[in-house]
HTML snippet that shows the backbone in 3Dmol.js (N, CA, C, O; Angstrom):
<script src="https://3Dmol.org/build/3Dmol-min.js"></script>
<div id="view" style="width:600px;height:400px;position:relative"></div>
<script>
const pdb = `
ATOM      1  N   UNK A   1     -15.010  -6.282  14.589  1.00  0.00           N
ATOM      2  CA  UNK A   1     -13.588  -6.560  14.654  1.00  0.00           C
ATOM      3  C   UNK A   1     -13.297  -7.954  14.105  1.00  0.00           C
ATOM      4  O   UNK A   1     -12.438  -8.138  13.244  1.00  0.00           O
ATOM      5  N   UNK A   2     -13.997  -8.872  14.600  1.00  0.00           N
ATOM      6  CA  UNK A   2     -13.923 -10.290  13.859  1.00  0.00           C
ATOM      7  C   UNK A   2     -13.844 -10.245  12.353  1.00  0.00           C
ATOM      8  O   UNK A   2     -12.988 -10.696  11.593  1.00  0.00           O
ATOM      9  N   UNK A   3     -15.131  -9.482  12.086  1.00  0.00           N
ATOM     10  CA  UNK A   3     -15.463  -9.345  10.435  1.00  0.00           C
ATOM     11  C   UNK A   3     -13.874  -8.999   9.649  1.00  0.00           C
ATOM     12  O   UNK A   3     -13.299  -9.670   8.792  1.00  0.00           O
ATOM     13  N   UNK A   4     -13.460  -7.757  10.275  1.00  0.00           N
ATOM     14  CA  UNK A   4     -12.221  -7.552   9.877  1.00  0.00           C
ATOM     15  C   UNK A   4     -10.919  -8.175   9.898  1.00  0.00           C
ATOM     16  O   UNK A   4     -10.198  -8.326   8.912  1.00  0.00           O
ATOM     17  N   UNK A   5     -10.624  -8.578  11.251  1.00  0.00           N
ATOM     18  CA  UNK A   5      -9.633 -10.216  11.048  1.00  0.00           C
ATOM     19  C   UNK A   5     -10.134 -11.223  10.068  1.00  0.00           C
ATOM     20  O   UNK A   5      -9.187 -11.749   9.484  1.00  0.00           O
ATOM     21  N   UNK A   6     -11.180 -11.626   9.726  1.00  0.00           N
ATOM     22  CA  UNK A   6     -11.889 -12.232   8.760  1.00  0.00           C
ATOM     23  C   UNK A   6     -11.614 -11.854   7.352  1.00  0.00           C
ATOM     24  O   UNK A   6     -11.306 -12.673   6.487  1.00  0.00           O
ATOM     25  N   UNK A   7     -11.699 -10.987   7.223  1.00  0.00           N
ATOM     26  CA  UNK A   7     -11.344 -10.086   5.655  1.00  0.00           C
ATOM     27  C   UNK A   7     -10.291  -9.964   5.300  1.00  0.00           C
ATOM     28  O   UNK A   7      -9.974 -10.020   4.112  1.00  0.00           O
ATOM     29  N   UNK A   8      -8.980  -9.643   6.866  1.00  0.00           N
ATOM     30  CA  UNK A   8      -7.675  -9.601   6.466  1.00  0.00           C
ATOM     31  C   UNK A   8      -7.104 -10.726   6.323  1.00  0.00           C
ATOM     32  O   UNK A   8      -5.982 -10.717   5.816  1.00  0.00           O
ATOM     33  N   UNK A   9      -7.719 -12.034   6.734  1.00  0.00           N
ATOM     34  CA  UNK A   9      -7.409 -12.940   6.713  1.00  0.00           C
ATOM     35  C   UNK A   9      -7.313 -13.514   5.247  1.00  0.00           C
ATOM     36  O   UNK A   9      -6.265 -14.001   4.823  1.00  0.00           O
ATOM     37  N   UNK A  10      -8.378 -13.434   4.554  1.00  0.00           N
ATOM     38  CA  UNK A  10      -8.948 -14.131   3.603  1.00  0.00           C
ATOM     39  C   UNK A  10      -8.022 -12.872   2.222  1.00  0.00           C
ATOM     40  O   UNK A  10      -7.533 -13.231   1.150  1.00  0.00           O
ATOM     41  N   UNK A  11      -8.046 -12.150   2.509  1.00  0.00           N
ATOM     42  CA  UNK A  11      -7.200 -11.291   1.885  1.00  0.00           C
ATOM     43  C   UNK A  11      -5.935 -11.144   1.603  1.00  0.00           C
ATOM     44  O   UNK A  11      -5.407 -10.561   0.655  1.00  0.00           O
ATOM     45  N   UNK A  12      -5.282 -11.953   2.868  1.00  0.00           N
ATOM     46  CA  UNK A  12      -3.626 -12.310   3.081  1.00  0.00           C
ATOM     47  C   UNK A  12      -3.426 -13.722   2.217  1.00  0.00           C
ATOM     48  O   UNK A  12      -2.341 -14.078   1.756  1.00  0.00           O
ATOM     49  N   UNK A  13      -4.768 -14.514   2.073  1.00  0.00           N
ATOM     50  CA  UNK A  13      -5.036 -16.156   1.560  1.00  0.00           C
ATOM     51  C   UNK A  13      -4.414 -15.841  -0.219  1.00  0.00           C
ATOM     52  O   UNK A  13      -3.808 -16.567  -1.007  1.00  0.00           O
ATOM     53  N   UNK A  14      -4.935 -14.375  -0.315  1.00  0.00           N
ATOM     54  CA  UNK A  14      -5.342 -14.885  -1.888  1.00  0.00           C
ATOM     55  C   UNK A  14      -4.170 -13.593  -2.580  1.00  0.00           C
ATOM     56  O   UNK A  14      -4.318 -13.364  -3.780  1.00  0.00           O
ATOM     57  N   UNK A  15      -3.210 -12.906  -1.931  1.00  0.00           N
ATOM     58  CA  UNK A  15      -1.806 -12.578  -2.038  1.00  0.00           C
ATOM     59  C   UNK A  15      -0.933 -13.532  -3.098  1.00  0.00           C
ATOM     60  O   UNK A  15       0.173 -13.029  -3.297  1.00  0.00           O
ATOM     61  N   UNK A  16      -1.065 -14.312  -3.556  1.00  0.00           N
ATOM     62  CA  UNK A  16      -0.339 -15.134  -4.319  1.00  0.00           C
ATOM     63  C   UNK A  16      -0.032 -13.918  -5.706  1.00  0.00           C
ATOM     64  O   UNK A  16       1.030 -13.830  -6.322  1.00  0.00           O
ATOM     65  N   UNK A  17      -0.999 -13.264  -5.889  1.00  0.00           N
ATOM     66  CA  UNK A  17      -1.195 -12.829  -7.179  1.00  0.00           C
ATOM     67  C   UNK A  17      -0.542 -11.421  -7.474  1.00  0.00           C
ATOM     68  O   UNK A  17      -0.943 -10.521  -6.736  1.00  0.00           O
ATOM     69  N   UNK A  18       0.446 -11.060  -8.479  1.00  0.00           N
ATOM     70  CA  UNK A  18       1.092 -10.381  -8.596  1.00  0.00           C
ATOM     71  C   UNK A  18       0.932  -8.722  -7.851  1.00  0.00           C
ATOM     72  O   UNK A  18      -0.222  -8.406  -8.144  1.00  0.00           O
ATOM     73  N   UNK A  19       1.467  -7.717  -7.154  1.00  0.00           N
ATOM     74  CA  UNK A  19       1.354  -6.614  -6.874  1.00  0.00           C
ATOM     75  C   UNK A  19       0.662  -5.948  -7.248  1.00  0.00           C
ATOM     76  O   UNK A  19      -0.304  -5.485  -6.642  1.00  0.00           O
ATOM     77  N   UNK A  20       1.100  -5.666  -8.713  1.00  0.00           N
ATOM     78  CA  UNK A  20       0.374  -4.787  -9.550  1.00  0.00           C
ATOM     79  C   UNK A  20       0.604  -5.293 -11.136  1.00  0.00           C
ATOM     80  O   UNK A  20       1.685  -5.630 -11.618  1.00  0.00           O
ATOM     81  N   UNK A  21      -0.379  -5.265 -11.655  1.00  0.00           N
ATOM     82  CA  UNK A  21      -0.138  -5.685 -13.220  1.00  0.00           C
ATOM     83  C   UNK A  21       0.109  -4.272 -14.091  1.00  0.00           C
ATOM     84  O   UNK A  21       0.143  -3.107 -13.693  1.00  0.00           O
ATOM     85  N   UNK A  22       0.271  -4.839 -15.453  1.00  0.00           N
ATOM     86  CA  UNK A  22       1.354  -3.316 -15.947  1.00  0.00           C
ATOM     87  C   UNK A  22      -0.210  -2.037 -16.388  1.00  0.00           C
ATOM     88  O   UNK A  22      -1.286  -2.564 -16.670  1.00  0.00           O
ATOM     89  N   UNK A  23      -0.141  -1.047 -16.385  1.00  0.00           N
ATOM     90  CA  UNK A  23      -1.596  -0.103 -16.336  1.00  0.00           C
ATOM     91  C   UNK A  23      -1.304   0.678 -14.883  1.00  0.00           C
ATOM     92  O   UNK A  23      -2.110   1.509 -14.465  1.00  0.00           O
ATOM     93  N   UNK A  24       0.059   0.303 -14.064  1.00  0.00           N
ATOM     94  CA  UNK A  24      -0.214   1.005 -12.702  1.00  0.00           C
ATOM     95  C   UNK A  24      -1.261   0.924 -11.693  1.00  0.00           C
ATOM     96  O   UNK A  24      -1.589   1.841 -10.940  1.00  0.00           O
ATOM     97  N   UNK A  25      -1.923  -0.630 -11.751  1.00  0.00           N
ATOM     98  CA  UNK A  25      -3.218  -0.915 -11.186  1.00  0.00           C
ATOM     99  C   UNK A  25      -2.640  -1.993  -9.943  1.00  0.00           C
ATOM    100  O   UNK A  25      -2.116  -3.055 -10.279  1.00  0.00           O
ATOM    101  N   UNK A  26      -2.762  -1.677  -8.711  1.00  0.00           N
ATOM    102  CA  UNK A  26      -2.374  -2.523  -7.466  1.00  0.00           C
ATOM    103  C   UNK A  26      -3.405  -3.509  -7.294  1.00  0.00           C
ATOM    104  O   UNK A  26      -4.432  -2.876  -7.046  1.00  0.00           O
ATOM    105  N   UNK A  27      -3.627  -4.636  -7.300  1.00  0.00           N
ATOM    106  CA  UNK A  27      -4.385  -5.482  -7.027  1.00  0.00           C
ATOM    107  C   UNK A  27      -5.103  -4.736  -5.165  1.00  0.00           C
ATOM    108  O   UNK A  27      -4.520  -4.243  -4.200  1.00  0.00           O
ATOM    109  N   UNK A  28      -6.497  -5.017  -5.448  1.00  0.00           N
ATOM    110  CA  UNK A  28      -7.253  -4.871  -4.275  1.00  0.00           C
ATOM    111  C   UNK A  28      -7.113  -5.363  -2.984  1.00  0.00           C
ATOM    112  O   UNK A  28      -7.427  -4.715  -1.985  1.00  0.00           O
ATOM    113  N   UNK A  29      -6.589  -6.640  -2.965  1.00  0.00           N
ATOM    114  CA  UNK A  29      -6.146  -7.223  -1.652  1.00  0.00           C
ATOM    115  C   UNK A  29      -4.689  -6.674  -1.177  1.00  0.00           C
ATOM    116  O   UNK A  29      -4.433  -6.704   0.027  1.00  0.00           O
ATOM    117  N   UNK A  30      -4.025  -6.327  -1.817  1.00  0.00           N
ATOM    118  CA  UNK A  30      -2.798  -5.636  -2.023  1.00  0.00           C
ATOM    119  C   UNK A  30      -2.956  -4.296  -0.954  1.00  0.00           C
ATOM    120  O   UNK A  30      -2.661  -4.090   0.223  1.00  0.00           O
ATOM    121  N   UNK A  31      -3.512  -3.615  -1.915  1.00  0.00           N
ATOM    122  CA  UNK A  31      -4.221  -2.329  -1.405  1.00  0.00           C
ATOM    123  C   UNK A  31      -4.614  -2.321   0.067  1.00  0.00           C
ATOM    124  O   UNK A  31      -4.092  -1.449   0.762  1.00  0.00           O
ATOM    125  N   UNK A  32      -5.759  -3.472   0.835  1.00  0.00           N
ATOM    126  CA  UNK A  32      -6.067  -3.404   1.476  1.00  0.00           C
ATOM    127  C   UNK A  32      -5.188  -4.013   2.881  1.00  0.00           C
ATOM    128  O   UNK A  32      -5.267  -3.661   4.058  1.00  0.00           O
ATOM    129  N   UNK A  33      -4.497  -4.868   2.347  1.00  0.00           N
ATOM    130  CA  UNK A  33      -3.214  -5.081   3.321  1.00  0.00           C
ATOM    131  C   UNK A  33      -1.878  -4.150   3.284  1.00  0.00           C
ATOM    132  O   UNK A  33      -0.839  -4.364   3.908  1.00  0.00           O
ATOM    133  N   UNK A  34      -2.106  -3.253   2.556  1.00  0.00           N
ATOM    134  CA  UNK A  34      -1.489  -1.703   2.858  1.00  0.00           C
ATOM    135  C   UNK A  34      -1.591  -0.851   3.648  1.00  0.00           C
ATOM    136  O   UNK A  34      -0.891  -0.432   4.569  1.00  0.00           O
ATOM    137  N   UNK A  35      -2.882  -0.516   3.070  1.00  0.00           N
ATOM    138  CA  UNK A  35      -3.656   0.138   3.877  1.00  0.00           C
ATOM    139  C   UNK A  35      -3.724  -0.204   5.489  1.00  0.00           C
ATOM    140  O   UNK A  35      -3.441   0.722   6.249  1.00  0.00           O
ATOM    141  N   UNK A  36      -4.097  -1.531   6.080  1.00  0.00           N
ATOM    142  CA  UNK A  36      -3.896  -2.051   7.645  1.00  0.00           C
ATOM    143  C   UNK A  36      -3.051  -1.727   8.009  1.00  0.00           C
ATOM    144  O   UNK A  36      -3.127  -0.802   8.818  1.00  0.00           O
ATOM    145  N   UNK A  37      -1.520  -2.345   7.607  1.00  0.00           N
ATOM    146  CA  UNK A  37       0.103  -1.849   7.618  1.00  0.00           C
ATOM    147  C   UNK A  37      -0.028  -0.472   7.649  1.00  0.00           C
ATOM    148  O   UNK A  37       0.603  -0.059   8.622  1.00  0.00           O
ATOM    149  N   UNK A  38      -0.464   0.281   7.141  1.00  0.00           N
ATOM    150  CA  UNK A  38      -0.167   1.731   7.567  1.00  0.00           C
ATOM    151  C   UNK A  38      -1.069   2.470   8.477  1.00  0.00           C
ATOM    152  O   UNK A  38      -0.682   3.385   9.203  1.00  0.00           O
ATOM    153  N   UNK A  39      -2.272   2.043   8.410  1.00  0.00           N
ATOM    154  CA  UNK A  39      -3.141   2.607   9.889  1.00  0.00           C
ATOM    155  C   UNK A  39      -2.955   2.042  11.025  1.00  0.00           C
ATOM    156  O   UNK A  39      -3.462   2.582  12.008  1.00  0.00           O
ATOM    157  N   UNK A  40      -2.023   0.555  11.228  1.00  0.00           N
ATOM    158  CA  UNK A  40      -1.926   0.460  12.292  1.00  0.00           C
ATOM    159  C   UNK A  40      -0.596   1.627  12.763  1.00  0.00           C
ATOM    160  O   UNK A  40      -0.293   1.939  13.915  1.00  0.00           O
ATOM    161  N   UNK A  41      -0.276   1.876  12.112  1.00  0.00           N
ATOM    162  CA  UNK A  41       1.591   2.748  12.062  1.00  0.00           C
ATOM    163  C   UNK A  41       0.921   4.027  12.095  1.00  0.00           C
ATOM    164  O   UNK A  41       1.674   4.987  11.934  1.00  0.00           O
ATOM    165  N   UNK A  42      -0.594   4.346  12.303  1.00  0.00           N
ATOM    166  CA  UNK A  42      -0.517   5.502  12.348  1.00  0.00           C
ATOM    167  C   UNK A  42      -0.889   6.467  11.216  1.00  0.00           C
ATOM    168  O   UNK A  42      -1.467   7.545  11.356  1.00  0.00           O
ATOM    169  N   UNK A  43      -0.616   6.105  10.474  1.00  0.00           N
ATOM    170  CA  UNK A  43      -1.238   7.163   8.816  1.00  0.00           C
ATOM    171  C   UNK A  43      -2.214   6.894   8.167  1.00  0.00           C
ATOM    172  O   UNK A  43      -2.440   5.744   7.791  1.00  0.00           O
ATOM    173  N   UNK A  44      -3.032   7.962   7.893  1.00  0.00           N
ATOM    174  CA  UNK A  44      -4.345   7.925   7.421  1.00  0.00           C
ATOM    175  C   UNK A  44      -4.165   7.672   5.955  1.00  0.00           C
ATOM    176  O   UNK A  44      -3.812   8.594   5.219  1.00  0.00           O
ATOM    177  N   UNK A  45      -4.375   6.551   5.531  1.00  0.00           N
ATOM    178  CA  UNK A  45      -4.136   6.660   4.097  1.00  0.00           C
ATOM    179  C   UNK A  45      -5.302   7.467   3.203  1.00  0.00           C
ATOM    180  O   UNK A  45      -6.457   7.733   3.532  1.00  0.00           O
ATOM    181  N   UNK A  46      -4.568   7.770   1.914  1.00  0.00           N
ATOM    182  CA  UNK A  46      -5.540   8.802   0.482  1.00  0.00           C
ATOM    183  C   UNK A  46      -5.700   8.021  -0.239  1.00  0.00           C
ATOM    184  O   UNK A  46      -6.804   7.758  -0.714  1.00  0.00           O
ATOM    185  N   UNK A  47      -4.744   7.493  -0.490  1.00  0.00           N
ATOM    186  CA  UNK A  47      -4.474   6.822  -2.224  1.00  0.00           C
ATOM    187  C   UNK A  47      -3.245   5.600  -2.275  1.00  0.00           C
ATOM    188  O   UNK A  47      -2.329   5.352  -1.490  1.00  0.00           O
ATOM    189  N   UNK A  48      -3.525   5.177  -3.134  1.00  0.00           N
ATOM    190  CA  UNK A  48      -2.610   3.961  -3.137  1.00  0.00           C
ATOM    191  C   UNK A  48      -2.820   3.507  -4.531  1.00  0.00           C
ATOM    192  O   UNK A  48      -3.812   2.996  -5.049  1.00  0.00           O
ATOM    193  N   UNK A  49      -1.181   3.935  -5.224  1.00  0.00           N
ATOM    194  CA  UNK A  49      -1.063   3.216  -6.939  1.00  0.00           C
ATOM    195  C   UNK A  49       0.578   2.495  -7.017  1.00  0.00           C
ATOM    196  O   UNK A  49       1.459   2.216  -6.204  1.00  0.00           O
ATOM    197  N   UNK A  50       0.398   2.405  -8.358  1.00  0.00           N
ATOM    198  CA  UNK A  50       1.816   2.069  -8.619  1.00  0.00           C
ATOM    199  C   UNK A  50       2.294   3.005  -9.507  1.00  0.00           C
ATOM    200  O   UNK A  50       1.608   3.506 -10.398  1.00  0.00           O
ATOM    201  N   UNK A  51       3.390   3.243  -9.302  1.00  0.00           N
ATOM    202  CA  UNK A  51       4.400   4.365 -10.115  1.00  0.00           C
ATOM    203  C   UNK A  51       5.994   3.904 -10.235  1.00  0.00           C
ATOM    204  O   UNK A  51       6.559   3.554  -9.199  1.00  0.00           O
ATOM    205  N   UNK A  52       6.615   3.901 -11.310  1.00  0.00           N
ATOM    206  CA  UNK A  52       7.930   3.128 -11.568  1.00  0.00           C
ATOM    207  C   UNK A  52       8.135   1.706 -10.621  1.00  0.00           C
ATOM    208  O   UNK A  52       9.056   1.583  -9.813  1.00  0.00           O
ATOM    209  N   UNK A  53       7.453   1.023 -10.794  1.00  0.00           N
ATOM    210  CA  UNK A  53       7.479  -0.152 -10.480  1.00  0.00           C
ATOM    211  C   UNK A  53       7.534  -0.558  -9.403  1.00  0.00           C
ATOM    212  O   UNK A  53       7.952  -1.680  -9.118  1.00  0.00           O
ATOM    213  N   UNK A  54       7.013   0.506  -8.385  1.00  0.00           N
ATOM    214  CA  UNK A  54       6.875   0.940  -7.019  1.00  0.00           C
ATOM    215  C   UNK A  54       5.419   0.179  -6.573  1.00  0.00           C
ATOM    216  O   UNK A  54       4.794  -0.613  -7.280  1.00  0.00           O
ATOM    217  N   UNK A  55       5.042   0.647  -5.172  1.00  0.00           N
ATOM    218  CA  UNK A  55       3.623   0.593  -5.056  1.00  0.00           C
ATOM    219  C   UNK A  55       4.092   1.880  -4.074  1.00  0.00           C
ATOM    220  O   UNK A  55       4.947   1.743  -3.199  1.00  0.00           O
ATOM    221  N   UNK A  56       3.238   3.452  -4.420  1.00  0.00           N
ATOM    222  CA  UNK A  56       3.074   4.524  -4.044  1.00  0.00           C
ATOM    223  C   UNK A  56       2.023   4.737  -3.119  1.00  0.00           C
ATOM    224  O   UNK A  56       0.862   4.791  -3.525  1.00  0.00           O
ATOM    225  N   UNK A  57       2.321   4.872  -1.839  1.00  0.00           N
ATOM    226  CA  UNK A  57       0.778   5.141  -1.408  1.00  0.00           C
ATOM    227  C   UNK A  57       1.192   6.621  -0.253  1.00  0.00           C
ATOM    228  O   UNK A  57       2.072   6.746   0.599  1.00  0.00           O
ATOM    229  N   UNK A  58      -0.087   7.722  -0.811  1.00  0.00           N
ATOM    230  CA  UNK A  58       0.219   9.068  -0.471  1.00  0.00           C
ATOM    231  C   UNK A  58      -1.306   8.827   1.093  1.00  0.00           C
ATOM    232  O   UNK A  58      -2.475   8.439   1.086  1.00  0.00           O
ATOM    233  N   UNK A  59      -0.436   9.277   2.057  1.00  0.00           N
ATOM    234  CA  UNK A  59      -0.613   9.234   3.515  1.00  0.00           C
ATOM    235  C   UNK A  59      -0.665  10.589   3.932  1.00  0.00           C
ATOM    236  O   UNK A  59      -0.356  11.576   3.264  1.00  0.00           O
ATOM    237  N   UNK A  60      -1.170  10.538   5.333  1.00  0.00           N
ATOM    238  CA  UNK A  60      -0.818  11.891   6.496  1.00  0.00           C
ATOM    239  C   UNK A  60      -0.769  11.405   7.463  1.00  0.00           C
ATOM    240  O   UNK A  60      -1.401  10.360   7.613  1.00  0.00           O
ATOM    241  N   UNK A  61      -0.090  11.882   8.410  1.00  0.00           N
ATOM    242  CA  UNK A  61       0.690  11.369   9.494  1.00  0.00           C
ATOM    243  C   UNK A  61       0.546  12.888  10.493  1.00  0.00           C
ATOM    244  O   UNK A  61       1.175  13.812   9.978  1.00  0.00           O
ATOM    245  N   UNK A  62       0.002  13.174  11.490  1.00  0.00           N
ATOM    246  CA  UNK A  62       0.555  14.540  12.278  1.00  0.00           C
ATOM    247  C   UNK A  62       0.444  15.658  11.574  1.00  0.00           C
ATOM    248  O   UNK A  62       1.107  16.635  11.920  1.00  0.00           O
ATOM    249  N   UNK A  63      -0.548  15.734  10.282  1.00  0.00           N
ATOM    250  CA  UNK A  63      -0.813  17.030   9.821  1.00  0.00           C
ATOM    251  C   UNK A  63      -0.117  16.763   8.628  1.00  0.00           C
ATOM    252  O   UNK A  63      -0.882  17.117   7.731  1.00  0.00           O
ATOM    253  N   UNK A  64       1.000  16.296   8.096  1.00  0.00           N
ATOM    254  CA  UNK A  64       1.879  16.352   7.052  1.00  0.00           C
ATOM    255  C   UNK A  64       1.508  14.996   6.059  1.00  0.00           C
ATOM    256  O   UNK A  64       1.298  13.807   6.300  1.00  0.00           O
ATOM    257  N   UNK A  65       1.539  15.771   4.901  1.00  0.00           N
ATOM    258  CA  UNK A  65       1.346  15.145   3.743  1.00  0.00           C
ATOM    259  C   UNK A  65       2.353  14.202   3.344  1.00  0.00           C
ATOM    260  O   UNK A  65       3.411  14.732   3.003  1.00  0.00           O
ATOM    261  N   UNK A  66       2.305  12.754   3.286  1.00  0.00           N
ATOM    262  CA  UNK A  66       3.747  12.158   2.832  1.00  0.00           C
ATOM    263  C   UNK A  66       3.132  11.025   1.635  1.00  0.00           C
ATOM    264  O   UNK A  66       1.974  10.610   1.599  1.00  0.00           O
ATOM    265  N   UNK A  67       4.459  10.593   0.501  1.00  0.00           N
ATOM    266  CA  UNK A  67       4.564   9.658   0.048  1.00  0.00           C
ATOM    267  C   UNK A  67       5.623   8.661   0.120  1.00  0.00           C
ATOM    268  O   UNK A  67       6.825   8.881  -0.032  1.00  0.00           O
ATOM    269  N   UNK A  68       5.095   7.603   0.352  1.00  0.00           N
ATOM    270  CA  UNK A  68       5.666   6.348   1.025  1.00  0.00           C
ATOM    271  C   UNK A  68       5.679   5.377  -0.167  1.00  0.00           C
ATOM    272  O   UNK A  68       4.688   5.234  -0.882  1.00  0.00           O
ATOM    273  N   UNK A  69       6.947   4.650  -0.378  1.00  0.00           N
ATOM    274  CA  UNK A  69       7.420   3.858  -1.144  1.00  0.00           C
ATOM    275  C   UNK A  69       7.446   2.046  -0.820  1.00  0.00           C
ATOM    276  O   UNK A  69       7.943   1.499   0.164  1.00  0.00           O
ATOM    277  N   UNK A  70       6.986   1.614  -1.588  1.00  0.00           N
ATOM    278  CA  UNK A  70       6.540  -0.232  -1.077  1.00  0.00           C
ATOM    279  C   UNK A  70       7.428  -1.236  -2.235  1.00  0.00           C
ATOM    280  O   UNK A  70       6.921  -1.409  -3.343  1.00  0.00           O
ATOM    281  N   UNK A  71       8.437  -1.715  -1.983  1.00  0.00           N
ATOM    282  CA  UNK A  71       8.500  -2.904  -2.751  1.00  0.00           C
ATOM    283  C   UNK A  71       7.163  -3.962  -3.154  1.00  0.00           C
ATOM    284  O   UNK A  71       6.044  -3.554  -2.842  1.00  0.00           O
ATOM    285  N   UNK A  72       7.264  -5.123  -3.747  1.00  0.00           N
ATOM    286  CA  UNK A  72       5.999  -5.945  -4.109  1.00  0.00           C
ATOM    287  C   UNK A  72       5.853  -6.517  -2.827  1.00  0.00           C
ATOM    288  O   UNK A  72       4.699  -6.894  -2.627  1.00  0.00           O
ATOM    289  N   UNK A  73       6.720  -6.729  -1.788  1.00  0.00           N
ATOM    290  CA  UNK A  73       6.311  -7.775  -0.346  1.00  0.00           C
ATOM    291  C   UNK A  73       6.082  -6.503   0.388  1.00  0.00           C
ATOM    292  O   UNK A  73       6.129  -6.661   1.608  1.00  0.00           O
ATOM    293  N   UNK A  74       5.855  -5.325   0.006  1.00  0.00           N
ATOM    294  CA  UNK A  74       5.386  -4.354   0.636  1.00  0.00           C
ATOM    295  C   UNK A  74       6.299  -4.078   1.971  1.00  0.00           C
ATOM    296  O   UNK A  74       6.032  -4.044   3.172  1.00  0.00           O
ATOM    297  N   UNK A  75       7.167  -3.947   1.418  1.00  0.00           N
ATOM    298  CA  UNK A  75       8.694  -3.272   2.117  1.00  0.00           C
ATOM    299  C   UNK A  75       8.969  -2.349   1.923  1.00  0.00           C
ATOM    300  O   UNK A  75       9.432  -2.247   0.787  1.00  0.00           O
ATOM    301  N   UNK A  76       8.941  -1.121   2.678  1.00  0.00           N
ATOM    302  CA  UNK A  76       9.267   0.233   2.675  1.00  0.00           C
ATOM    303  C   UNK A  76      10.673   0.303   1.598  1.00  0.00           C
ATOM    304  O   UNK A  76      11.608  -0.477   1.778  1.00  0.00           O
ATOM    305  N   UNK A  77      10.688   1.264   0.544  1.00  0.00           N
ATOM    306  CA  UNK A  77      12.058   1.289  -0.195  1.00  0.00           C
ATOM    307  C   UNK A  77      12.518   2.471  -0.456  1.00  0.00           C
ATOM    308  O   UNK A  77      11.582   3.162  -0.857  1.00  0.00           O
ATOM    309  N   UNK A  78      13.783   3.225  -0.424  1.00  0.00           N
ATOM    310  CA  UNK A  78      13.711   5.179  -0.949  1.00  0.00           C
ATOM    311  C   UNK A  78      13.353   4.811  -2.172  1.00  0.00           C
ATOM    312  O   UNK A  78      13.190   3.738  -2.753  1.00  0.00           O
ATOM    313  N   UNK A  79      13.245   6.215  -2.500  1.00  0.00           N
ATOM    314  CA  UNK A  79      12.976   6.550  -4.105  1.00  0.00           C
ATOM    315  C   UNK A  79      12.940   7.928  -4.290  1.00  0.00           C
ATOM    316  O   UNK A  79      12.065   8.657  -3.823  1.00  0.00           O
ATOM    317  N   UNK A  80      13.817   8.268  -4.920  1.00  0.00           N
ATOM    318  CA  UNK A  80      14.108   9.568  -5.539  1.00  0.00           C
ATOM    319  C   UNK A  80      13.466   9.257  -7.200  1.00  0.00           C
ATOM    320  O   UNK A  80      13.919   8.572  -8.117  1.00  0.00           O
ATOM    321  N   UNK A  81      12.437   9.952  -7.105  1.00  0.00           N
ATOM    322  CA  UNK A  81      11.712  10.380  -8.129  1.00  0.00           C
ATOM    323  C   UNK A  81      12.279  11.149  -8.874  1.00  0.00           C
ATOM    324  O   UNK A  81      13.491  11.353  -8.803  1.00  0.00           O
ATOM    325  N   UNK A  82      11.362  11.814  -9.875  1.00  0.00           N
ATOM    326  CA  UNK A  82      11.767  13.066 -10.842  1.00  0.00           C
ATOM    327  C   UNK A  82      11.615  14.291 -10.121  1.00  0.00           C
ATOM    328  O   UNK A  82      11.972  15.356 -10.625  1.00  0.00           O
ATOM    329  N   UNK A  83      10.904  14.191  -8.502  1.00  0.00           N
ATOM    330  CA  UNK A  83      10.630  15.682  -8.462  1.00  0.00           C
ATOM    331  C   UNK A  83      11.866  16.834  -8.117  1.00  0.00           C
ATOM    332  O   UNK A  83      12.791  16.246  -7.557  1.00  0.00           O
ATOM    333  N   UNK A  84      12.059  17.828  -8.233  1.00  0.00           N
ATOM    334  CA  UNK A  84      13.112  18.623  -8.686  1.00  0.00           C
ATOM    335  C   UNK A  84      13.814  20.006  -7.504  1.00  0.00           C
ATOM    336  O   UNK A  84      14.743  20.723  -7.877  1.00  0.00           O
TER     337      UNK A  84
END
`;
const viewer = $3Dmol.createViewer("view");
viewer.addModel(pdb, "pdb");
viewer.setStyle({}, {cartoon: {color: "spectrum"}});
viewer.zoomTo();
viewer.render();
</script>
């Protein structure tokens, strides 16, 4: 548990650096302070990218499949996509 306050720590240190650069690629520390934010809330995270200038990260929660929308300070945001 230390190790991990340790990691999130040092991980929250080095956040300075943009979200995601253009390629749809989320920086790793990014990712991983996502990822915390959402398992503590409960959802098992899959995946985690960027899509329209988003940061996308596809979860389950209670059996159900969801995708969840992140500004760059990783603020929940809607988004109506293309799907139809």
């Amino acid at each position: 548990m230390k190790r991990m306050m340790t990691a999130m720590a040092l991980a929250l240190a080095t956040l300075s650096a943009p979200a995601f650069a253009e390629g749809d690629a989320v920086d790793a520390a990014v990712k991983d302070k996502l990822t915390a934010q959402l398992v503590a809330e409960g959802y098992e995270v899959r995946k985690i990218e960027a899509e329209d200038g988003l940061i996308e990260a596809y979860v389950v929660k209670d059996g159900e499949t969801l995708q969840l929308f992140f500004d760059a300070d990783l603020k929940p945001v809607e988004h109506s996509g293309d799907e139809g």
